[in-house]
N, CA, C and O atoms as a Tinker XYZ file with bonds, in Angstrom:
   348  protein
     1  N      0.806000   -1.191000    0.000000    73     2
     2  CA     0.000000    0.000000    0.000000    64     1     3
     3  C      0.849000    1.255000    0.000000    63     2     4     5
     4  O      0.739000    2.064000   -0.921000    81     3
     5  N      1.679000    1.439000    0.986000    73     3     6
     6  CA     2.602000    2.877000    0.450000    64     5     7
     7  C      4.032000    2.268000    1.436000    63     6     8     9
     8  O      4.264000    1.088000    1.697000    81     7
     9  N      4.722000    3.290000    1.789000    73     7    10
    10  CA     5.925000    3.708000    2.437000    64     9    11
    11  C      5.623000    4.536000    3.390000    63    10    12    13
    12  O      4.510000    5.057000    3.321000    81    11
    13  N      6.428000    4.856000    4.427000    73    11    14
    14  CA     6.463000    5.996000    5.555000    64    13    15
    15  C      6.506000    7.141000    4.511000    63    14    16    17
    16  O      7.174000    7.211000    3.479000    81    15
    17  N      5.460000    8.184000    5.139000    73    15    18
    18  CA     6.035000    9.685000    4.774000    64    17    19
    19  C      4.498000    9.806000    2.896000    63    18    20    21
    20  O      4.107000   10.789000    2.266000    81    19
    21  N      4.223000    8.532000    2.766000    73    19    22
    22  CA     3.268000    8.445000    1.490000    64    21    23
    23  C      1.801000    8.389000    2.044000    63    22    24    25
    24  O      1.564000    7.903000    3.150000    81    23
    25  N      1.086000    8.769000    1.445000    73    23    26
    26  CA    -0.310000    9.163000    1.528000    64    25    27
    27  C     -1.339000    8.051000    0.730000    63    26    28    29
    28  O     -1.434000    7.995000   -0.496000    81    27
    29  N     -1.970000    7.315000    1.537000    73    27    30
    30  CA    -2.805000    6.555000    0.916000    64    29    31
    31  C     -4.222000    6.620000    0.694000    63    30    32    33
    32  O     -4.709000    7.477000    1.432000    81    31
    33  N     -5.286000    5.916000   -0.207000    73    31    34
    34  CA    -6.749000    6.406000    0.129000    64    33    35
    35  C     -7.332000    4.790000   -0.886000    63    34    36    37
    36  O     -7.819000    4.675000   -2.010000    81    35
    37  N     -6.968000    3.762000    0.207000    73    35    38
    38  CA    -7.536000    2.454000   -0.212000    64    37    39
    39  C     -7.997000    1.895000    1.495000    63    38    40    41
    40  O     -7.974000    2.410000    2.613000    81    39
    41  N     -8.368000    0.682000    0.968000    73    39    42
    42  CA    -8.150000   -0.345000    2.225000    64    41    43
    43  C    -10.166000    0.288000    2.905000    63    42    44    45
    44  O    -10.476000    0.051000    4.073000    81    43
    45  N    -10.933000    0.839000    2.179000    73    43    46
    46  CA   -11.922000    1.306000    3.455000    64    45    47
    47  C    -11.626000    2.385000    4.550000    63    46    48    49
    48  O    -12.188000    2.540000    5.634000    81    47
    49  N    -10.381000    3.235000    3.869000    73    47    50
    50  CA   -10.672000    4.072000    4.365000    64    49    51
    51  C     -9.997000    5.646000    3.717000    63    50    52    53
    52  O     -9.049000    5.611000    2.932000    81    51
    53  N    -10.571000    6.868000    4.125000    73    51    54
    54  CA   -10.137000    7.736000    3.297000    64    53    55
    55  C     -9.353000    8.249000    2.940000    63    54    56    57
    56  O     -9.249000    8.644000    1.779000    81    55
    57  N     -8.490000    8.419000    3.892000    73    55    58
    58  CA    -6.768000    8.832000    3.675000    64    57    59
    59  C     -5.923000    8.604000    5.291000    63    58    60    61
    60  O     -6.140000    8.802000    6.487000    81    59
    61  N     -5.135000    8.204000    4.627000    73    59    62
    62  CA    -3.837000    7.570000    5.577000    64    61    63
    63  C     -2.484000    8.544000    5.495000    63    62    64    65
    64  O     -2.226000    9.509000    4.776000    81    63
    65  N     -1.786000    7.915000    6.472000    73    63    66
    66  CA    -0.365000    8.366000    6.500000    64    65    67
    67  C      0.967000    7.759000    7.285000    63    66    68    69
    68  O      1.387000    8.232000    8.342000    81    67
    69  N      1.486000    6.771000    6.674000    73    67    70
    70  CA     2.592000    6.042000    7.102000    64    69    71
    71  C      3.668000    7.195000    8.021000    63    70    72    73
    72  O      4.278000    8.018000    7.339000    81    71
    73  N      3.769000    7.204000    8.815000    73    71    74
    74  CA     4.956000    8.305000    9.577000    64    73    75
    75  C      5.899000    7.630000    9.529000    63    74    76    77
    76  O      6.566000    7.801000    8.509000    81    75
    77  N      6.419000    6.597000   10.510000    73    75    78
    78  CA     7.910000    6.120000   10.763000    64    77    79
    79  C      8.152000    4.637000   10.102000    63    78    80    81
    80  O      7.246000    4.318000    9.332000    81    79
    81  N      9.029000    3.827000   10.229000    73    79    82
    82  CA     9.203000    2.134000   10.016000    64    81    83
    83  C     10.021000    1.709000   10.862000    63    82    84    85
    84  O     10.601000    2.345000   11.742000    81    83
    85  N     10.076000    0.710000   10.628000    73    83    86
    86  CA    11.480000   -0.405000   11.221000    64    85    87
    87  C     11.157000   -1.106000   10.318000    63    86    88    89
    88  O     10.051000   -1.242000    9.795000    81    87
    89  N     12.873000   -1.955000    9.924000    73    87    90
    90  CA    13.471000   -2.733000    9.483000    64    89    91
    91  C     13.876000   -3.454000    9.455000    63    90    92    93
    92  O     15.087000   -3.234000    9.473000    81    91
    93  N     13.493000   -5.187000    9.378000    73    91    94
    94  CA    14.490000   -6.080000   10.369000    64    93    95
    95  C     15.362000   -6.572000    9.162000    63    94    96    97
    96  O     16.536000   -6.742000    9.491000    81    95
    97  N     15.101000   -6.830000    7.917000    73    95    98
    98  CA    16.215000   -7.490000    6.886000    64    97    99
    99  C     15.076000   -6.992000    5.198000    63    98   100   101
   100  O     13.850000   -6.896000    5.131000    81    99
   101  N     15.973000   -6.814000    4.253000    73    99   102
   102  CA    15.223000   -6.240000    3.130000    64   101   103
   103  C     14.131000   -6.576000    3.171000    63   102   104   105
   104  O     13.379000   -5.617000    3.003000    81   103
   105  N     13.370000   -7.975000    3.390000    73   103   106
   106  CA    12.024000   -7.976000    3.189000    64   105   107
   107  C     10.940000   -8.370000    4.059000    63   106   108   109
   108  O      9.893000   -8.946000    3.764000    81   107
   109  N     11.461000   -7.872000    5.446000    73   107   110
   110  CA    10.887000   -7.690000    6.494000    64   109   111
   111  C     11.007000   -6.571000    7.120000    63   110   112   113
   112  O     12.058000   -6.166000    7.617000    81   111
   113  N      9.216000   -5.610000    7.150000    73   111   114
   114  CA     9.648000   -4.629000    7.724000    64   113   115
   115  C      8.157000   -3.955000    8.520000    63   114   116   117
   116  O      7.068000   -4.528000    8.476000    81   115
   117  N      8.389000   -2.735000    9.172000    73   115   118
   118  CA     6.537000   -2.493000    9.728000    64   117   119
   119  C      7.026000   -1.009000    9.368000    63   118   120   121
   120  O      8.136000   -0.542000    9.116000    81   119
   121  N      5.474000   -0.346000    9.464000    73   119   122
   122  CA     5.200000    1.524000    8.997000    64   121   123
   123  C      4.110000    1.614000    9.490000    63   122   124   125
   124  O      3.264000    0.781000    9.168000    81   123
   125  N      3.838000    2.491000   10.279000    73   123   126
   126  CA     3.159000    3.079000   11.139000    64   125   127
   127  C      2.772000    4.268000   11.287000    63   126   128   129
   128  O      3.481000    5.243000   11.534000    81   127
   129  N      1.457000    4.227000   11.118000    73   127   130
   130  CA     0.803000    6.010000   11.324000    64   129   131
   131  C     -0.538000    6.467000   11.682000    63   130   132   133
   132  O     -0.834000    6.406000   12.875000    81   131
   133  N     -1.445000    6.940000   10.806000    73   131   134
   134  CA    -2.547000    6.926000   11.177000    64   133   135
   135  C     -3.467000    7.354000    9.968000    63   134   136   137
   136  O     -3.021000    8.186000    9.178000    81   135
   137  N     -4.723000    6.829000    9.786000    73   135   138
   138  CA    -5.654000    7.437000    8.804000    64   137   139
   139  C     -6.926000    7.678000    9.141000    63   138   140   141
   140  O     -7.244000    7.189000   10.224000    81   139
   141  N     -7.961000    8.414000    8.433000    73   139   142
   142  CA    -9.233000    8.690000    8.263000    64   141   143
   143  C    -10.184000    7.477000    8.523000    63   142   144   145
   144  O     -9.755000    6.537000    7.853000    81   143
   145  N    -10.625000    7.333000    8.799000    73   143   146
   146  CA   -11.787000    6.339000    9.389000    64   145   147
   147  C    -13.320000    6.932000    8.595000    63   146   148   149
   148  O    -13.735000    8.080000    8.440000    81   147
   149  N    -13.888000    5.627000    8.208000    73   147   150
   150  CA   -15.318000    6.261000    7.104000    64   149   151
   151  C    -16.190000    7.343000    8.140000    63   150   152   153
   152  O    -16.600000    8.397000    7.653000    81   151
   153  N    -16.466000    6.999000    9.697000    73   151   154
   154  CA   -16.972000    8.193000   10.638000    64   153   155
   155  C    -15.726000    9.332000   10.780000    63   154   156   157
   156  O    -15.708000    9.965000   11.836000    81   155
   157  N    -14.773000    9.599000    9.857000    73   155   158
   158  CA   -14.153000   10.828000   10.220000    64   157   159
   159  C    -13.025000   11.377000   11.357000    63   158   160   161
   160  O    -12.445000   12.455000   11.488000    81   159
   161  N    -12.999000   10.141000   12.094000    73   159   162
   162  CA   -12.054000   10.345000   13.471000    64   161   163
   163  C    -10.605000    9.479000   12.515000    63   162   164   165
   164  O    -10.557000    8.713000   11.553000    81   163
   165  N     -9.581000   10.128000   13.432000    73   163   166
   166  CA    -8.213000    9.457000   13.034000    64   165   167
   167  C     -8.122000    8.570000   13.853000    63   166   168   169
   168  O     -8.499000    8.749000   15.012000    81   167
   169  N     -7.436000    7.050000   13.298000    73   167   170
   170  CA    -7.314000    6.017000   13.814000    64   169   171
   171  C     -6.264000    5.078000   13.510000    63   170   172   173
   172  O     -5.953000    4.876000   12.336000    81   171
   173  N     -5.478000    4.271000   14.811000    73   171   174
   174  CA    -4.252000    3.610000   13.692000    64   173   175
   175  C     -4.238000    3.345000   13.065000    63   174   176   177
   176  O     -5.277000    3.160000   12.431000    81   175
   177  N     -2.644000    2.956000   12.441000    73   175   178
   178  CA    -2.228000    2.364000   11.379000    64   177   179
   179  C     -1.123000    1.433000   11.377000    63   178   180   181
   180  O     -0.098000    1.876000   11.895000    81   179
   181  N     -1.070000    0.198000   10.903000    73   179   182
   182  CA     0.254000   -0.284000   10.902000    64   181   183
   183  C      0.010000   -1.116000    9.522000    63   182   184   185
   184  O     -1.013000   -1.482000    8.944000    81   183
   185  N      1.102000   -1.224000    9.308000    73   183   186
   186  CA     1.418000   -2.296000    7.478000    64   185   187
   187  C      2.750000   -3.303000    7.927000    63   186   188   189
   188  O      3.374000   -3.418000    8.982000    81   187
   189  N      2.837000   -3.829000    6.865000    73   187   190
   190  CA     3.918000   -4.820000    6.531000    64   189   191
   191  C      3.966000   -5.398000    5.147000    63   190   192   193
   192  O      2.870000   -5.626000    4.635000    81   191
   193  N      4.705000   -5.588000    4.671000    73   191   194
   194  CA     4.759000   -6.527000    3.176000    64   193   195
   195  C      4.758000   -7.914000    3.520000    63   194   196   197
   196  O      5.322000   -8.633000    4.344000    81   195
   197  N      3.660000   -8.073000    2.303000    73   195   198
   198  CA     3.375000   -9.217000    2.166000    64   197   199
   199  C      3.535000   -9.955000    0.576000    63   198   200   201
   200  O      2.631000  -10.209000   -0.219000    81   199
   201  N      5.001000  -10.189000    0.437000    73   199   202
   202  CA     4.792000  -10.044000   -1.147000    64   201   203
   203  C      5.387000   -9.046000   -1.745000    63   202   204   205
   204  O      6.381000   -8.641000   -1.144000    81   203
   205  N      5.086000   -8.424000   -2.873000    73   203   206
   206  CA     5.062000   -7.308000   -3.433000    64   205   207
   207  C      4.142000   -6.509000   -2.650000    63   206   208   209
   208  O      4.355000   -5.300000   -2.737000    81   207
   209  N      3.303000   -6.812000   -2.006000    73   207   210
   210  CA     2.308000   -5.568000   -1.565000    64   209   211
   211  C      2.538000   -5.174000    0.154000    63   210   212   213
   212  O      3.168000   -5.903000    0.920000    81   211
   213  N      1.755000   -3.610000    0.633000    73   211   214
   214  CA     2.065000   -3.702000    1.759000    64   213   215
   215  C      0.842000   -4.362000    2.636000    63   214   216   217
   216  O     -0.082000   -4.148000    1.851000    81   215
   217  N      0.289000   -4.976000    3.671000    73   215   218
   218  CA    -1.358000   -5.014000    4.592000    64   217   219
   219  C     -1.201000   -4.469000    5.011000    63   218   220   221
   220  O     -0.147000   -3.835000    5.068000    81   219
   221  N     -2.462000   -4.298000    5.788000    73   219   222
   222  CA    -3.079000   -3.228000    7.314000    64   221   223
   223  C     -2.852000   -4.440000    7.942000    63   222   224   225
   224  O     -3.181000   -5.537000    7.492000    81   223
   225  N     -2.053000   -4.138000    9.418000    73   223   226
   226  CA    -2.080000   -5.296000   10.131000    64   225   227
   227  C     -3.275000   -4.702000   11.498000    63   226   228   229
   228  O     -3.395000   -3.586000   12.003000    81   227
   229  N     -4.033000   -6.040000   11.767000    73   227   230
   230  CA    -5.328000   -4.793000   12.819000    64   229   231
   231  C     -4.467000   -4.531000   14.427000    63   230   232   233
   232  O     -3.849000   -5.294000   15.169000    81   231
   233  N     -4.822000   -2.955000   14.488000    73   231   234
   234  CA    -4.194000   -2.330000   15.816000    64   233   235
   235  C     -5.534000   -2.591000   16.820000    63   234   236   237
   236  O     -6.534000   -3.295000   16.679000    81   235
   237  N     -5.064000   -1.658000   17.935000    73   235   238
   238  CA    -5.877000   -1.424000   18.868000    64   237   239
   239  C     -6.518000   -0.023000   18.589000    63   238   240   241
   240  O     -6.160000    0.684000   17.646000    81   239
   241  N     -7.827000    0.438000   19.789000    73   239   242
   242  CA    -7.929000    1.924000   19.322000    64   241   243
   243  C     -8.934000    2.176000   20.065000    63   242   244   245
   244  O    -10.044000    2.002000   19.561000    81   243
   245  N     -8.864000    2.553000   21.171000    73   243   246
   246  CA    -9.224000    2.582000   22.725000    64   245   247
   247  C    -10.702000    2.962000   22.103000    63   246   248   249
   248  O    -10.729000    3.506000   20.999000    81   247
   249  N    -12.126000    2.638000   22.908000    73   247   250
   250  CA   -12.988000    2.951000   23.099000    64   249   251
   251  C    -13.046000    4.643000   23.537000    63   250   252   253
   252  O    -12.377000    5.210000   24.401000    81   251
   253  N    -14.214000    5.288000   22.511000    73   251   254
   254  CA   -14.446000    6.827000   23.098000    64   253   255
   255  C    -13.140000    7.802000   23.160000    63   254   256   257
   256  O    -13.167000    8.939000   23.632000    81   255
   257  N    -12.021000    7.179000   22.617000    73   255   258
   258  CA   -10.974000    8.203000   22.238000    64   257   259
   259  C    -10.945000    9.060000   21.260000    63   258   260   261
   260  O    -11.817000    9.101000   20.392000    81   259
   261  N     -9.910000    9.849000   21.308000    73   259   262
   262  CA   -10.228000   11.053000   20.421000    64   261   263
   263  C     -9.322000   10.610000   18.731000    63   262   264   265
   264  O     -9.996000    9.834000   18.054000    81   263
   265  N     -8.734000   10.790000   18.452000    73   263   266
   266  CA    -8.332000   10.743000   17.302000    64   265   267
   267  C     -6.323000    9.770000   18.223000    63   266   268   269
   268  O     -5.638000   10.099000   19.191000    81   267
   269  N     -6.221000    8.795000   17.354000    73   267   270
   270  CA    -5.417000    7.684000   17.548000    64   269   271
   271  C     -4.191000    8.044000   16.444000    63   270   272   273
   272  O     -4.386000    8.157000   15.234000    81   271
   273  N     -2.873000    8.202000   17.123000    73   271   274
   274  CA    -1.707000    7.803000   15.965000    64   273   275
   275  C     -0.754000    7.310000   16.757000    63   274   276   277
   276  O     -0.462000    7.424000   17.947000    81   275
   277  N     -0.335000    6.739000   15.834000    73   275   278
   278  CA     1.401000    6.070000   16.542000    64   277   279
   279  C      2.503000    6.684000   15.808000    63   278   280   281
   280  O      2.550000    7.234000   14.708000    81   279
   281  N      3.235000    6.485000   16.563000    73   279   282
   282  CA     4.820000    7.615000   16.367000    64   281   283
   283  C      5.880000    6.738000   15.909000    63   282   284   285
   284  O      6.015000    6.288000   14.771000    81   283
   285  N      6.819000    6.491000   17.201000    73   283   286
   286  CA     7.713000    5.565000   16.387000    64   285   287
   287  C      7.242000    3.826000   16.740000    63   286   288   289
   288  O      6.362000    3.620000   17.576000    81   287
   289  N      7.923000    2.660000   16.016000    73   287   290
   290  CA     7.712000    1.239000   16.268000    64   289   291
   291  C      9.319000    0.878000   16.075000    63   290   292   293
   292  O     10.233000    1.224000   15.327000    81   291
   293  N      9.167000    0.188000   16.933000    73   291   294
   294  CA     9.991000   -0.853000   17.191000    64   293   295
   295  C      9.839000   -1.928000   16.830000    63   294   296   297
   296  O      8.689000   -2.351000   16.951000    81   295
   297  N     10.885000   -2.878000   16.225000    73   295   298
   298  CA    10.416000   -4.558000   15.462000    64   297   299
   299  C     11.859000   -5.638000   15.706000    63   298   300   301
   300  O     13.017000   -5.581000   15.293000    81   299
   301  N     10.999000   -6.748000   16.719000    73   299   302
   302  CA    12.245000   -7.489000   17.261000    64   301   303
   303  C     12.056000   -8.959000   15.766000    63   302   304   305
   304  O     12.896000   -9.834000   15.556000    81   303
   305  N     11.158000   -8.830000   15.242000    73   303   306
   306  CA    11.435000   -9.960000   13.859000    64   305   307
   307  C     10.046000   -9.806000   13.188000    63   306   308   309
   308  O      9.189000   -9.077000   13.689000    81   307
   309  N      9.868000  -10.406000   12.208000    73   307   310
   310  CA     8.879000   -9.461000   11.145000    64   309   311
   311  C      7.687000  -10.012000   11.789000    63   310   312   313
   312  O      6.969000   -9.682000   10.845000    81   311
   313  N      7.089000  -10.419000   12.374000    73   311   314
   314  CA     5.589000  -10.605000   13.111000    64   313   315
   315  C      5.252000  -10.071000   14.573000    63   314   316   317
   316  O      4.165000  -10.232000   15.126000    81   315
   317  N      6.621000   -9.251000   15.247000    73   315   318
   318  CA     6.490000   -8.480000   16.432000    64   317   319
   319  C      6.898000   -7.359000   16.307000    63   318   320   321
   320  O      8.045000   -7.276000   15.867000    81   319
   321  N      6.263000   -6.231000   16.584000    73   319   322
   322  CA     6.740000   -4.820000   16.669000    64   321   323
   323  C      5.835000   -4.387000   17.404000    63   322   324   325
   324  O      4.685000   -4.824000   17.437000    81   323
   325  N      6.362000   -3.328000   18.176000    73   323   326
   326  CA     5.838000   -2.319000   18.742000    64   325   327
   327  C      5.501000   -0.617000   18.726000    63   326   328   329
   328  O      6.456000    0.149000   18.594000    81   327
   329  N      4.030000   -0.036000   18.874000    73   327   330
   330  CA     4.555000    0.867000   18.313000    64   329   331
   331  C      3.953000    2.261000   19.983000    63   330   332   333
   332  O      3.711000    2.072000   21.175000    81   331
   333  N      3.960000    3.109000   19.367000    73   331   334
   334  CA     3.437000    3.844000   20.594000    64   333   335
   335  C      3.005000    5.125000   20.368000    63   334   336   337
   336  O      3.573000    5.505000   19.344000    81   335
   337  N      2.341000    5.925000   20.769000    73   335   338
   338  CA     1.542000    7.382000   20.085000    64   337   339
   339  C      0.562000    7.963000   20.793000    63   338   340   341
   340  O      0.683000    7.572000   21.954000    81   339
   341  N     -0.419000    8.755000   20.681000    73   339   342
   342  CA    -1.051000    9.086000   21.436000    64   341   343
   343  C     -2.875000    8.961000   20.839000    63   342   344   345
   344  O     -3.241000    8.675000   19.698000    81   343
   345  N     -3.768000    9.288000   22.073000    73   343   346
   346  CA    -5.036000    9.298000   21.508000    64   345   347
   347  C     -5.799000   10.352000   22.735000    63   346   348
   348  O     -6.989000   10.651000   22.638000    81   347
């Protein structure tokens, strides 16, 4: 789907924004940010490649919060990372 720092508008929802990554080896990696939600509130984001392509991997996204992003992530091998941000 994109790269850190690229602007997306697939996946169900209206526009996104990859902020940071980690890297564990060329074709393992996570990007993290936040996008538009179809009700209009901002809500995480995280990806990974799968393939040639990137997924949405599903986050968390607290009940009755205000608008959700994550900042930087951390990644100890390509199916664990961590990320952290505010809401």
């Amino acid at each position: 789907m994109g790269r850190p720092g690229s602007v997306l508008g697939a996946g169900g929802f209206a526009q996104g924004l990859l902020l940071v990554g980690a890297a564990i080896a060329g074709t393992s990696a996570w990007a993290v940010g936040t996008y538009q939600a179809a009700g209009g509130g901002l809500v995480s984001l995280a990806e990974r490649p799968s393939g040639s392509t990137w997924v949405q991997v599903p986050t968390v996204n607290p009940t009755g919060s205000g608008d959700v992003q994550f900042y930087p992530v951390s990644a100890s091998s390509a199916t664990n990372a961590w990320a952290v941000g505010s809401y």
